[in-house]
Backbone as ProteinMPNN parsed JSONL, in Angstrom:
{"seq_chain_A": "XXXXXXXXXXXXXXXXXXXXXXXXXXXXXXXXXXXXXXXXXXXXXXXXXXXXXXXXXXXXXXXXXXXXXXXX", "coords_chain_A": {"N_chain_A": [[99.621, 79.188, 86.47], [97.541, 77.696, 88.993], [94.686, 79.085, 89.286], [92.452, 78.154, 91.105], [93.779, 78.678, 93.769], [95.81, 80.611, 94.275], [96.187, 83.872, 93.515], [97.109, 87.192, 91.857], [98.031, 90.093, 93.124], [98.65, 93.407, 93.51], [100.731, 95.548, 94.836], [102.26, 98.978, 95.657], [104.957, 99.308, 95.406], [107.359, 100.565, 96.47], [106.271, 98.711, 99.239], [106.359, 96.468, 98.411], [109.067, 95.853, 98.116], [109.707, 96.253, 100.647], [108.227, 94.195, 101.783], [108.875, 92.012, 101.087], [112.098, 91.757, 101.677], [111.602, 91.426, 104.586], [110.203, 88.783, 104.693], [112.477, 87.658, 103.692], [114.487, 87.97, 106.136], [112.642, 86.389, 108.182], [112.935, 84.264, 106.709], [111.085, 82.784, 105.064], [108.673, 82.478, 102.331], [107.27, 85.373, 100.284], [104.337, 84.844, 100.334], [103.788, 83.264, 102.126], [105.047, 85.063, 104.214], [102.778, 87.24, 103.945], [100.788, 85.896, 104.287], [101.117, 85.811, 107.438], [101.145, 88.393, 108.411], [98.529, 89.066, 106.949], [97.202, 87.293, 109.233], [98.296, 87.819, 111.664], [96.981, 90.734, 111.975], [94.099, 90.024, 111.886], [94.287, 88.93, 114.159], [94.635, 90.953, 116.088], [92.8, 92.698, 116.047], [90.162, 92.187, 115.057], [87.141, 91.631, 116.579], [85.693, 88.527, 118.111], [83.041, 88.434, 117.048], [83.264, 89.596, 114.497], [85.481, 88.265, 113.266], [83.833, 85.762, 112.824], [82.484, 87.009, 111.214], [84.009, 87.866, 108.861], [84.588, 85.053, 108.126], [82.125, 83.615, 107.245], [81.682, 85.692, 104.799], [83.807, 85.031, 103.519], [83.101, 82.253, 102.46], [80.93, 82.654, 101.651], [82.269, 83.726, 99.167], [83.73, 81.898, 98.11], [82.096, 80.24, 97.644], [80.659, 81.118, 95.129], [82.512, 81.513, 93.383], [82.956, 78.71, 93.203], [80.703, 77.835, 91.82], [81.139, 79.865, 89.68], [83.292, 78.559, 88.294], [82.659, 76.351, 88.133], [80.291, 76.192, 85.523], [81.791, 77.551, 83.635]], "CA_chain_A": [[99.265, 79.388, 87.859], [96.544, 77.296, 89.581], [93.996, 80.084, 89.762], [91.858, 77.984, 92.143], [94.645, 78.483, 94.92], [96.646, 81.645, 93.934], [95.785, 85.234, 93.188], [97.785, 87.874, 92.004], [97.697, 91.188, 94.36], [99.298, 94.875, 93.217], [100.8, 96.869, 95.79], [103.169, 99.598, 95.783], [106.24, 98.871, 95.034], [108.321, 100.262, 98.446], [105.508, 97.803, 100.13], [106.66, 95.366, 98.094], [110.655, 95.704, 98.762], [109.942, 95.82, 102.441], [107.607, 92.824, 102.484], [110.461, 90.508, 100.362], [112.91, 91.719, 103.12], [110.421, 90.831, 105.758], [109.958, 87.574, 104.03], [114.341, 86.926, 103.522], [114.449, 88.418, 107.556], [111.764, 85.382, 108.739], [112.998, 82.953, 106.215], [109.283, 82.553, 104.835], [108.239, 83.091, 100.819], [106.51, 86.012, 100.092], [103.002, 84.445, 100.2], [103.659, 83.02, 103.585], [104.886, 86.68, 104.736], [101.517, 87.994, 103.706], [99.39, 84.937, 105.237], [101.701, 85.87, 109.162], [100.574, 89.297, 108.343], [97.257, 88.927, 107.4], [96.766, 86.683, 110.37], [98.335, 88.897, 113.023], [95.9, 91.687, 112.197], [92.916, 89.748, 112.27], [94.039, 88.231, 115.839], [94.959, 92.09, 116.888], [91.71, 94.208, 115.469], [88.919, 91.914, 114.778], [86.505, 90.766, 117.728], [84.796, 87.32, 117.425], [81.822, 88.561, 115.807], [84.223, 90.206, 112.873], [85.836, 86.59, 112.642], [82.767, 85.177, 112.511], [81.643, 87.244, 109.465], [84.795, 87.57, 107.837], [84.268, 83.449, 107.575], [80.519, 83.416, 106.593], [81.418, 86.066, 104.088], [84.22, 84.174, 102.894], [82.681, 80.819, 102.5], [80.072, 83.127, 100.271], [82.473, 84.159, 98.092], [84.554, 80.682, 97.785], [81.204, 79.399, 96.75], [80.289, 81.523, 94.379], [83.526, 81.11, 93.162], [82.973, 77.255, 92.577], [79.608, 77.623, 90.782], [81.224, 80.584, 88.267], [84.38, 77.859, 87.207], [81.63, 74.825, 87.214], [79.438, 76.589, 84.903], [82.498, 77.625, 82.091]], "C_chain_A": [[97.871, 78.819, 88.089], [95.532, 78.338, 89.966], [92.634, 79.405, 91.086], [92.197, 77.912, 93.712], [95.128, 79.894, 95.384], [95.546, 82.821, 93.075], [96.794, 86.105, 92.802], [97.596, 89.339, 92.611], [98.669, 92.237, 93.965], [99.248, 95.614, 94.648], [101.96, 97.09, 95.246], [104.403, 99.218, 95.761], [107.128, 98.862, 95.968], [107.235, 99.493, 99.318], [106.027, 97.016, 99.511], [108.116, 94.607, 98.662], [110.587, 95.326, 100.093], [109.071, 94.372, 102.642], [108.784, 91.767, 101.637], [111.326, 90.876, 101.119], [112.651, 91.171, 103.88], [110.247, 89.463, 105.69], [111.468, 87.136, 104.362], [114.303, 87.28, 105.174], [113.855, 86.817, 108.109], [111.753, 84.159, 108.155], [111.458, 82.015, 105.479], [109.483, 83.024, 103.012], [107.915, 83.962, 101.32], [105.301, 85.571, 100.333], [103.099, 84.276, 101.55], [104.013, 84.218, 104.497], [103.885, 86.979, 104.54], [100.229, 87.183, 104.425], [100.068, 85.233, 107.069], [101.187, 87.101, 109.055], [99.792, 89.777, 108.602], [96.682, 88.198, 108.727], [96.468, 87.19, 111.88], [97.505, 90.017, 113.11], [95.115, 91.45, 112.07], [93.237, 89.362, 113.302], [94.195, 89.548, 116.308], [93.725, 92.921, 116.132], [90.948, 93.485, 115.5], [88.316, 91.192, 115.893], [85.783, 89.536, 116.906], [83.93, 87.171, 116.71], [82.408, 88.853, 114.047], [84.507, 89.25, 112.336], [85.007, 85.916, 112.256], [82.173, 85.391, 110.853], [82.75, 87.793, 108.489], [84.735, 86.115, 106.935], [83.605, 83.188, 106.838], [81.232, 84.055, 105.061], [82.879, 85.525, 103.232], [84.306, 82.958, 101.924], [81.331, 81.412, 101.644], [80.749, 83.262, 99.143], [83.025, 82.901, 97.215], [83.108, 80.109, 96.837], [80.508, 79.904, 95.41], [81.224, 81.443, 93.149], [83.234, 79.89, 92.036], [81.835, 77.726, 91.585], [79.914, 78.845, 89.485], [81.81, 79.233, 87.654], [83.181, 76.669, 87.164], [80.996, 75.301, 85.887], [80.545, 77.433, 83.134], [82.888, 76.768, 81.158]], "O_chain_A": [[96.961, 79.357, 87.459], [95.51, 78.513, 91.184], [92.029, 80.184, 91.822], [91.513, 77.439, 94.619], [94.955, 80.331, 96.522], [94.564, 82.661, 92.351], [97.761, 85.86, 93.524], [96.442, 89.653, 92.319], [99.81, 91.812, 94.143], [98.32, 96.06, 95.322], [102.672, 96.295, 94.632], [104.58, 98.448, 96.705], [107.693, 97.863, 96.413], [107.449, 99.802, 100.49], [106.537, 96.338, 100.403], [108.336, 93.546, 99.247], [111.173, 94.389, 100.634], [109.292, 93.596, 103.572], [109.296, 90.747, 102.099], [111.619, 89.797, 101.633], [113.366, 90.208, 104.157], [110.127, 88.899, 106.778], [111.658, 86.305, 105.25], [113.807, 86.236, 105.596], [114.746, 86.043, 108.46], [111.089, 83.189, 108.521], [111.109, 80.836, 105.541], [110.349, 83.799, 102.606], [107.97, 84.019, 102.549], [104.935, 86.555, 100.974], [102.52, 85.099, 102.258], [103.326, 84.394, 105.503], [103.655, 87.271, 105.713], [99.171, 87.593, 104.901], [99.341, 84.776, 107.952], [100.345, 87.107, 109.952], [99.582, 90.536, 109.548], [95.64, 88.646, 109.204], [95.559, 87.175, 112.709], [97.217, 90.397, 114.244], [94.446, 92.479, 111.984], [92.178, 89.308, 113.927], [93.74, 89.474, 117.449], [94.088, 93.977, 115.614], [90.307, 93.943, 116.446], [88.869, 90.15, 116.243], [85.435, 89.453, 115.728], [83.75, 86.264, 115.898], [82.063, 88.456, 112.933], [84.127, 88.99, 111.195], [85.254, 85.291, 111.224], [81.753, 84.698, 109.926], [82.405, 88.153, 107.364], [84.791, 85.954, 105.716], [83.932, 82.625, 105.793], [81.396, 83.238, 104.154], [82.796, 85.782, 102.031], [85.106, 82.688, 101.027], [80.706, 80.588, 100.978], [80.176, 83.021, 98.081], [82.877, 82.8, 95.997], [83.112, 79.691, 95.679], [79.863, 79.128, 94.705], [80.758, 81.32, 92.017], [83.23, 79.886, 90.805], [82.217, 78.0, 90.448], [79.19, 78.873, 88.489], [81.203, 78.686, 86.734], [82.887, 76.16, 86.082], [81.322, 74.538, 84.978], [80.108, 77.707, 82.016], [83.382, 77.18, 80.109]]}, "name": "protein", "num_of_chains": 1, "seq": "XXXXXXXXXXXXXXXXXXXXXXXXXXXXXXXXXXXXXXXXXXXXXXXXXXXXXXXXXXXXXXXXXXXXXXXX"}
């Protein structure tokens, strides 16, 4: 697994069943069920400022990211 792309993520197990339904239902992988997901509840809960620093603090972690795998 490309770990510079992919993550692996533990949930619950009846969360799991219902999101691979959810997924076969919408015709979508799993991964892409979880990115329509995640998406729809940042466009329904987070105001612009939230988006804003979800990004920033994103774009901190991505980079911190790069300079651990440069540096192994």
């Amino acid at each position: 697994m490309d770990t510079s792309k992919w993550r692996q993520v533990l949930v619950p197990i009846d969360v799991y069943h219902r999101l691979v339904t959810m997924a076969h239902i919408e015709e979508r992988t799993i991964s892409g069920q979880v990115r329509v997901i995640f998406n729809q509840w940042v466009d329904e809960n987070l105001s612009k400022q939230d988006k804003k620093f979800l990004e920033e603090e994103t774009q901190v972690i991505v980079e911190k990211e790069k300079e651990r795998r440069a540096s192994l």
